[in-house]
N, C-alpha and C positions, 0 to 999 in steps of 0.2 A: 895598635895599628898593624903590626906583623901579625896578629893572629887573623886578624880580618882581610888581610892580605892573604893569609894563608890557605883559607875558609872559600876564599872567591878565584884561587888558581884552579879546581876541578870545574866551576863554572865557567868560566873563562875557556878551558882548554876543549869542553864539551862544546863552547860554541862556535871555535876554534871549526871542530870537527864537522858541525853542524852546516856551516857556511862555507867549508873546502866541497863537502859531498852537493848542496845547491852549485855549485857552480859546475862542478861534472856532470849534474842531470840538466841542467841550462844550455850545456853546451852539448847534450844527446848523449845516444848511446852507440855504440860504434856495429855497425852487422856485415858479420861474418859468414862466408860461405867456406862450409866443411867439405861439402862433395854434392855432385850430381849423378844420374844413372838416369841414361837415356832407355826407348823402348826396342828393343830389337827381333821384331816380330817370329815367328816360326816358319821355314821355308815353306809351309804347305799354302801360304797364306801368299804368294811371291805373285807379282802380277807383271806377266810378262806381255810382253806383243801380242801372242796367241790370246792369250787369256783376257786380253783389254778387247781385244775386236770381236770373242764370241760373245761380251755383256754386252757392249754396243750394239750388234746384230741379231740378239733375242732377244731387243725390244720392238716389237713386230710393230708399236704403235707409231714410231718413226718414220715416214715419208724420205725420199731417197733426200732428199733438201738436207733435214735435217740428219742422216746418217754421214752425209759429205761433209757438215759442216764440224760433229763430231770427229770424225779422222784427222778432218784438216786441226782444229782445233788440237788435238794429240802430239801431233806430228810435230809442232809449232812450240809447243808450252813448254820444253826443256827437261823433260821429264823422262828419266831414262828406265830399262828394263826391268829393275831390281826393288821398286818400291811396293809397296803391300795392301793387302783390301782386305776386310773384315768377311769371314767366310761365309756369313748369310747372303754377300753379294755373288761371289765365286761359284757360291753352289744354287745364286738362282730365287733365292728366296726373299728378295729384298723386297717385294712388295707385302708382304705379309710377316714381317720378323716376329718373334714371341718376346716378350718379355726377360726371357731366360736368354735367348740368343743375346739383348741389350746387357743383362747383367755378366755373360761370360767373356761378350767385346772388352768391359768396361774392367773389369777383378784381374784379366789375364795383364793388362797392361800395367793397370795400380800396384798391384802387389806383387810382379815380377821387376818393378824398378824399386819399388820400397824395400823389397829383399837384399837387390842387388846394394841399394844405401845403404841400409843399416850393419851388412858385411862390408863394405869399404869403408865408412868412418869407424866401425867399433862401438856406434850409439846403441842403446836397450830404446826399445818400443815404450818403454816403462821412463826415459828420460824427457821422451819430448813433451815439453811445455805449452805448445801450441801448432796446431793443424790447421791447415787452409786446402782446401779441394779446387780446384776449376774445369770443370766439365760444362759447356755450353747448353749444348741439346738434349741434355740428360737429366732432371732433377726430381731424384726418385723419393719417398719416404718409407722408413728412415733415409735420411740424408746419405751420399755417399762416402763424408767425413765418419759419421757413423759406422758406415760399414766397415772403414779404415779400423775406427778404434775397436771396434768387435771383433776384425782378424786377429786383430795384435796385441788387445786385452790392454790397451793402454789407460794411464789414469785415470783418478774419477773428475781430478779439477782441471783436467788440460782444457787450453781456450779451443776449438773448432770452430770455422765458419766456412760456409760453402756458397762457391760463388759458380750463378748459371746467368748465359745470356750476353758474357762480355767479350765472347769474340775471339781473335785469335792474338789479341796485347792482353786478354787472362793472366797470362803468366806474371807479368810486371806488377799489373795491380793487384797480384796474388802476395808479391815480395814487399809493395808497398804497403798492406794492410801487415804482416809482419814485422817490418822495421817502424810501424807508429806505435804497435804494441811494446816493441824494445823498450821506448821511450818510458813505457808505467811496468814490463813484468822483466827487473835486470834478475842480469844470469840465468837465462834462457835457451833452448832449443826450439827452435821452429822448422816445421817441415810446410812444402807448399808441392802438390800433387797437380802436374797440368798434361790435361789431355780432350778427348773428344770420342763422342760415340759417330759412326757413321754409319753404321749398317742401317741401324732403325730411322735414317734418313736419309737413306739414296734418293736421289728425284729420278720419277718412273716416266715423268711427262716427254712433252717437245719442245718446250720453248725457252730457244735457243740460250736466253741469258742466264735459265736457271741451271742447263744442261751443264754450264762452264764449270761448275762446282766439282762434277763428278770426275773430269780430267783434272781437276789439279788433288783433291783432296787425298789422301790418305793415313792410310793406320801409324800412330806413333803414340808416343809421350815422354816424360818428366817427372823424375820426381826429386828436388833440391832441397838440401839440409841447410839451417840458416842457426848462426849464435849471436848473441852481444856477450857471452863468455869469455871474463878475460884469458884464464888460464886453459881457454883453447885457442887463443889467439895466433900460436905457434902454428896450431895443426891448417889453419884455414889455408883456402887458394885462393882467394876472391875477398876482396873488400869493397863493400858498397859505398859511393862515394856520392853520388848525386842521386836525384828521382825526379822526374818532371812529367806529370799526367797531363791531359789536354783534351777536353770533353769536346766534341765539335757538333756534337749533337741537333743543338740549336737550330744549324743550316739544314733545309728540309731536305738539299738535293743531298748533302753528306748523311741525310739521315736515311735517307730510300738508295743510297747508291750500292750496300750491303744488305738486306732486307732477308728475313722468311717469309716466305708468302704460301697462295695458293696459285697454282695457275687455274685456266678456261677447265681444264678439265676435273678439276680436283684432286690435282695431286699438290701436296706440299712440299717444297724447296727453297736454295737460295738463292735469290733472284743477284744477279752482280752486274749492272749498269756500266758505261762509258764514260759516265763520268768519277769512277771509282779514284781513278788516277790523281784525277786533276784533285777530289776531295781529300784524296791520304797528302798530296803533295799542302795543301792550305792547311790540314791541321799539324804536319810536318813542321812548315814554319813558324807558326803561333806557339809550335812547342820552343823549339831551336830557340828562337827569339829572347823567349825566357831560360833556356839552359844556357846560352852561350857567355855570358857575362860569370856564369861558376865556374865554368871548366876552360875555359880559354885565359892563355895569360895578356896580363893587361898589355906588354906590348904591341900584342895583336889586336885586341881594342884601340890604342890608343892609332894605330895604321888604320884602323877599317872607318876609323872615325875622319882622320885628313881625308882618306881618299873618296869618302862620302861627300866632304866638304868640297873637293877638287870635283868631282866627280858634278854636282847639282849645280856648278859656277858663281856659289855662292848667290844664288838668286831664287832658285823655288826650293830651296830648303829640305829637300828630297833626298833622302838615306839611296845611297847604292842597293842595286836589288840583292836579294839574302837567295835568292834559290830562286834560278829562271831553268824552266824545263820545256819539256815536249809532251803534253798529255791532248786529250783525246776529246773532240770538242766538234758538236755537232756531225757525226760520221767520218770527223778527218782527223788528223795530227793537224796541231796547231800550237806555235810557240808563244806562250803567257809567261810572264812575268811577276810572282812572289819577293815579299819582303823581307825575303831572306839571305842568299848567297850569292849568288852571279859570280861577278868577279870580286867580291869584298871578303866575307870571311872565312879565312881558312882554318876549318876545322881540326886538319889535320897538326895545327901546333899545339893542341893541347891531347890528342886523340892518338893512340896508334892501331889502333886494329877497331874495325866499323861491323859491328855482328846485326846484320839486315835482316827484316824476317822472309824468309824465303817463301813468301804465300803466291808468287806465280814473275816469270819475265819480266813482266809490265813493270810490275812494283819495282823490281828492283832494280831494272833498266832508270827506272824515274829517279829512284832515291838516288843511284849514281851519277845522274846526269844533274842534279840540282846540287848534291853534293863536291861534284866532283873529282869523284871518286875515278882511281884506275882498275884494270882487269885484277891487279894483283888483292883490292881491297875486296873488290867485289867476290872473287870465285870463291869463299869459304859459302858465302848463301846462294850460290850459282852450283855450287858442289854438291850444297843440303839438299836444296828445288830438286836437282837431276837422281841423287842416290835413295831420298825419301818421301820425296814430295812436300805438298804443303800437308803438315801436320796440326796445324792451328796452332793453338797456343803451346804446344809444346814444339815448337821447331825451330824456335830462336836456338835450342841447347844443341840441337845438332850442328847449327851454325858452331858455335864455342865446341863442340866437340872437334868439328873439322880443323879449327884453330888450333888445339891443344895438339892432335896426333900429328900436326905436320910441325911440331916443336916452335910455334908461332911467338908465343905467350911466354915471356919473358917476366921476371921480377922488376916492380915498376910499371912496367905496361899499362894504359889503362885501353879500356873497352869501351865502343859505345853501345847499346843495345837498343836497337830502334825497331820496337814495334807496331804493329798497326791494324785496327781490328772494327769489326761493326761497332756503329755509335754515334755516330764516327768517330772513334780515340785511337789517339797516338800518343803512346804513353814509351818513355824513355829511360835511358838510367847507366851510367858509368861506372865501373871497377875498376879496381884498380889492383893487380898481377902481385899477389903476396911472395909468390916462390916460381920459380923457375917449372912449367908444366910439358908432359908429355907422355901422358897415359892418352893412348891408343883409343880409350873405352870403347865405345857401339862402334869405333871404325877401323876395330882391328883385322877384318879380314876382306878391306877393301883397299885401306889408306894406299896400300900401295901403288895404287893401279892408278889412282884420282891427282889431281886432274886428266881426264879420260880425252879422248878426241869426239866430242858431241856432235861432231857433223856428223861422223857415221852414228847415225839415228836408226834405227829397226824399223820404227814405225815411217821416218821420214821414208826407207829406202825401198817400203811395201805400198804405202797409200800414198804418197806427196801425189801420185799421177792420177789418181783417182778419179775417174767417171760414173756417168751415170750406168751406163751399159753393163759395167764389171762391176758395181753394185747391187743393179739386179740380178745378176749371174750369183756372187755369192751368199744372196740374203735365199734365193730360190734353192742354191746348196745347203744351205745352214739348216733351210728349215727341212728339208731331207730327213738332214740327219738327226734331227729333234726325233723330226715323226720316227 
């Protein structure tokens, strides 16, 4: 009997082992973020006042209508002297870009922020176990993940995938296809590359909704290092805590309210509609809805719950609204009602710092006002809009940058990350502050100046008065000086 006992303690202990490790893959894998490196363009590349009103004003095809509504548009969008444009536009040649101009927009950003990663973690090109690319407008063969691994000569088994077409919340479902991968490849490095081509798609046309694109849009990127490595666990800043995707697709107007198109004359653009607002704000709460119950503590449930109760008089059964705002409805402001926030739940008891994607005013005027949100939560994406513009899916990290260099980002902390992108998706997701941050990064040779006084605006304090008269005076100068 002792030998048989003795015979079945290796078996035993094996299964011992067998059934502790299922219950750690049951229970996931944990993803770590090592470091990020934002894109910080070349001054040649700098698009100031001057320089945004001669591309406006050599486009001869513009009617003074639509040159006024361009300016005023400028002038309005929050977007300050210092952000950047891809030099096929600057120098003119955006209706005709080459291929090469597409591929030297796209390598100068990739691989000046990959560089800038793999000197700030200490990782080898040779460790990462899996690549993920997002570039919208750009989906070249070989793939651009390709291109990656053949600067960098990386391995022959790493996972790659590249994703085009998802908008400017790319970035999220860039991080989300890597932490489902954690789940099957443990002990891992992942990198996720987010940015966008804009030269090889300026819109050349007139009509007006596609024109909005070119004022808010420009040059940036991202590129973030991702582990489920325990024994990096030390080194990480960021821990992934939650994830919440939210496809809204379905709805036709949320499906055409971001769109590529063509216009009348055959130019291709992105058309951005009025009802853009009102559709980021409905897939907003259909997200919330399902995040709020992980990241909020239950006493704040158990409050948002009576006051719901209090709230309906116990008679039509009707939940407190989740997020009542002000979007944009039939040619007017007009105040609707979502099932999400109003006056019930406060986010901020599970939430400290709110990383908005800075994709233009509107948006994030709305996300504050549904949320709640005060001037102090808001200005990290009110700071990103003004200092770099709307970067698409890389511009949430200049948000978290701005965070970081103003010593924001505390140990503990957690983060909300709300972004929002054609599809219509609003895809989300919460970290939480491993150590104490305050690297400067891409905003070291501004942070100090920021928050800046926005009212003196450049463009505000040249065009806000703009006519027609002094339109035609300088389009008649402009073109002078062409000929």
């Amino acid at each position: 009997m002792d030998l048989l006992l003795l015979c079945l303690l290796p078996f035993l202990f094996y299964s011992l082992v067998t059934l502790y490790k299922l219950i750690l893959q049951r229970r996931g894998q944990p993803c770590y973020m090592l470091g990020y490196e934002c894109f910080k363009p070349p001054e040649d590349t700098r698009l100031d006042t001057d320089s945004a009103t001669k591309i406006v004003l050599r486009n001869t095809k513009l009617r003074l209508e639509e040159l006024r509504f361009l300016l005023k548009t400028i002038v309005n969008s929050g977007i300050g002297e210092n952000t950047y444009c891809p030099r096929t536009v600057l120098e003119g040649r955006e209706e005709c870009p080459s291929l090469k101009d597409t591929y030297e927009e796209i390598d100068e950003i990739m691989f000046d922020t990959l560089d800038g990663l793999f000197k700030k973690t200490g990782i080898r090109p040779s460790e990462v176990d899996i690549l993920v690319v997002n570039v919208s407008l750009f989906s070249p063969a070989p793939s651009l993940s390709a291109r990656i691994i053949n600067r960098y000569k990386m391995r022959e088994n790493i996972k790659s995938f590249n994703l085009a077409g998802m908008g400017c919340s790319a970035s999220v479902v860039a991080i989300d296809v890597v932490q489902q991968l954690f789940q099957t490849y443990h002990n891992s490095i992942g990198i996720v590359v987010s940015t966008e081509d804009l030269g090889a798609h300026w819109y050349c046309g007139r009509d007006k909704k596609m024109m909005l694109s070119n004022c808010l849009f420009r040059s940036g990127g991202c590129s973030v290092m991702l582990t489920n490595k325990p024994s990096l666990k030390n080194r990480a800043i960021l821990k992934l805590k939650h994830m919440e995707r939210t496809q809204y697709g379905a709805d036709d107007e949320a499906y055409n309210c971001c769109i590529q198109v063509e216009d009348e004359l055959g130019y291709s653009g992105f058309r951005l509609t009025k009802s853009l607002v009102k559709s980021a704000a409905q897939a907003l709460t259909v997200n919330l809805q399902a995040m709020a119950p992980k990241i909020l503590p239950l006493w704040e449930m158990v409050r948002f719950f009576f006051a719901s109760t209090w709230y309906s008089g116990f008679k039509k059964r009707e939940l407190l609204p989740f997020v009542t705002g002000l979007v944009l409805g039939k040619g007017k402001m007009k105040k609707i009602t979502f099932n999400v926030l109003g006056g019930g739940l406060n986010f901020k008891a599970g939430i400290e710092h709110f990383c908005v994607h800075p994709g233009g005013r509107a948006v994030i005027d709305g996300v504050g006002k549904g949320l709640k949100l005060n001037e102090y939560d808001l200005e990290p994406a009110r700071m990103a809009l003004h200092r770099w513009g709307n970067t698409s899916a890389g511009g949430l990290w200049y948000v978290l940058g701005y965070m970081e260099a103003k010593n924001r980002l505390k140990k503990g902390d957690r983060i909300l990350m709300i972004s929002l992108g054609a599809g219509f998706k609003c895809n989300n997701c919460v970290w939480e502050v491993m150590r104490d941050l305050s690297d400067t990064n891409v905003w070291t040779d501004c942070i100090h100046s920021y928050p800046p006084n926005t009212l003196n605006n450049p463009f505000k304090e040249k065009y806000d008065w703009i006519n027609d008269e002094y339109l035609s005076f300088v389009r008649l100068d402009f073109s002078r000086m062409v000929l």
